[in-house]
C-alpha positions in Angstrom: 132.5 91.6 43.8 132.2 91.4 39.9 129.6 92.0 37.9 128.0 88.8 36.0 129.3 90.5 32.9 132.9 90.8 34.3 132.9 87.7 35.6 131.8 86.4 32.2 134.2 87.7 30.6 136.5 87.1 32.7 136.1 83.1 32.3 135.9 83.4 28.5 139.2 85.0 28.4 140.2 81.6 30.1 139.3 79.8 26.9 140.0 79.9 23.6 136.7 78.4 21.4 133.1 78.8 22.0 129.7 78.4 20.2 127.8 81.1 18.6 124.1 80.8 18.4 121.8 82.6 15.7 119.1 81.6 13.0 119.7 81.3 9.5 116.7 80.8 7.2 114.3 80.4 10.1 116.1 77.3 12.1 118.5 77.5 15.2 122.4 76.7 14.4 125.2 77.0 16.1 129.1 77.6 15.0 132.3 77.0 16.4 134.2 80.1 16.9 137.3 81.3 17.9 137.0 84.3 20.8 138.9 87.1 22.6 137.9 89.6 24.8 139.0 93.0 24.3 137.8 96.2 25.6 134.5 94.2 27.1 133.3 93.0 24.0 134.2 89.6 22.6 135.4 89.5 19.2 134.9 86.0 17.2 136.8 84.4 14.2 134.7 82.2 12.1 135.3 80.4 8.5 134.3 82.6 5.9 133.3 80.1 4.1 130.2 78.1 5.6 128.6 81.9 5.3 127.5 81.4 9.0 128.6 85.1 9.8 126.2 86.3 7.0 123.1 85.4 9.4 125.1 86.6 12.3 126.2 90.6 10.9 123.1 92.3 12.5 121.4 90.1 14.9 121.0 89.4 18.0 123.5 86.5 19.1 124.3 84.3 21.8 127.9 83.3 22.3 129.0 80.4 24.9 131.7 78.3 26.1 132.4 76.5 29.3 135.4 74.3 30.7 133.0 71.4 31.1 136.1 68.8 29.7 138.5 70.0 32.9 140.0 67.1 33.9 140.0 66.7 37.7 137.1 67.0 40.0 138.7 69.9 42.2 138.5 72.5 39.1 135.9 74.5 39.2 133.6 73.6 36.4 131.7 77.1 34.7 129.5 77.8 31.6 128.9 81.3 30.1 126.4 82.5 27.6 126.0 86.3 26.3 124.1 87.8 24.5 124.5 90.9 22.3 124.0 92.6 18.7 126.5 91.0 16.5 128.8 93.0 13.9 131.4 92.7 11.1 134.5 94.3 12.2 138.3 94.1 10.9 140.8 93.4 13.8 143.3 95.5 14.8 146.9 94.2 14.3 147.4 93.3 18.0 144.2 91.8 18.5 145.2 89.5 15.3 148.3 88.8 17.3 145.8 87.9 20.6 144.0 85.0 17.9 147.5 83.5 17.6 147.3 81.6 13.9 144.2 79.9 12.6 143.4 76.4 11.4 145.0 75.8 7.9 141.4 73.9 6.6 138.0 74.1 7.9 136.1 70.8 6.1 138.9 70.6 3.8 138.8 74.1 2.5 141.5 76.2 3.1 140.5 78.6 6.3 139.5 82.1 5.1 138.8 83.8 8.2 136.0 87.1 9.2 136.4 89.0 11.9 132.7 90.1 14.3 132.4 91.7 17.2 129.6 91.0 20.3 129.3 93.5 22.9 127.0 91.7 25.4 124.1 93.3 26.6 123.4 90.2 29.1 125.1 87.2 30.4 124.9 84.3 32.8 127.2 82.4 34.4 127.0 79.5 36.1 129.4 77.3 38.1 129.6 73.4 38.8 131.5 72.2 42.5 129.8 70.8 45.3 129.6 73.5 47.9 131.8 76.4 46.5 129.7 77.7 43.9 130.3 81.4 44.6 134.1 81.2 45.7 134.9 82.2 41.9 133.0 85.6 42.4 135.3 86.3 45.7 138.9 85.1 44.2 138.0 87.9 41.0 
C-alpha cells in the first residue's frame, strides 16, 4: 500500500496545474502554477513576472491541485495538498521537456518563466466517491 506522499504524488503527476499557497507582505495568496514530479519532489513554473516566487524562495509552501472538474460521476474525484520548503532551482533539459511549452502571455505580458522546487515534508490526500474511497490506495 502507498504512502500518503506516494500516493500524492502520484495523483499530481495526473495533472498538469495546481495552486501554490504562501504569504507575501503578511496576507495569504495563492498562484497558479505549472507542476511535475520528479525524483519525489514537485518542481513548479510560475510567471516571473507577478514576483510571486520572490515570497515563495525560502518558505514554507503549500502546493494543491485536485480533478474536482472530471466530468462523469464514476471518476474518482481526489484533492492533494503538500507541504514543504520551497526553492529556486534551474531545470534540467529533460525536465524542461516534461513542462511541454508555456503560455505565450500571462495578463498580457509576455510569459517569462522561473523554475522552484518543493520537496514535501507532508501531504494529504483525500478522495470523493460514494463507497470506494480507499480503492485508489489498492489499484497503486
Amino acid at each position: 500500500m502507498p504512502t500518503d506522499e506516494q500516493l500524492a504524488l502520484e495523483l499530481l503527476s495526473r495533472t498538469d496545474y495546481g495552486r501554490v499557497a504562501t504569504s507575501m507582505r503578511a496576507l495569504p495568496f495563492l498562484a497558479a502554477s505549472r507542476h511535475i514530479v520528479v525524483d519525489q519532489k514537485v518542481l513548479l513554473r510560475m510567471h516571473k513576472g507577478a514576483g510571486y516566487h520572490q515570497a515563495c524562495v525560502g518558505s514554507v509552501v503549500a502546493y494543491g491541485a485536485d480533478n474536482l472538474n472530471v466530468t462523469t460521476a464514476l471518476d474518482l474525484r481526489w484533492t492533494v495538498q503538500l507541504i514543504g520548503l520551497c526553492e529556486a532551482v534551474e531545470p534540467t533539459t529533460a525536465e524542461l521537456e516534461l513542462f511541454g511549452r508555456g503560455p505565450r502571455f500571462v495578463d498580457g505580458e509576455l510569459f517569462d518563466p522561473v523554475y522552484l522546487r518543493v520537496k514535501p515534508q507532508f501531504c494529504t490526500v483525500h478522495t470523493l466517491r460514494a463507497g470506494e474511497d480507499r480503492h485508489l490506495q489498492h489499484a497503486l
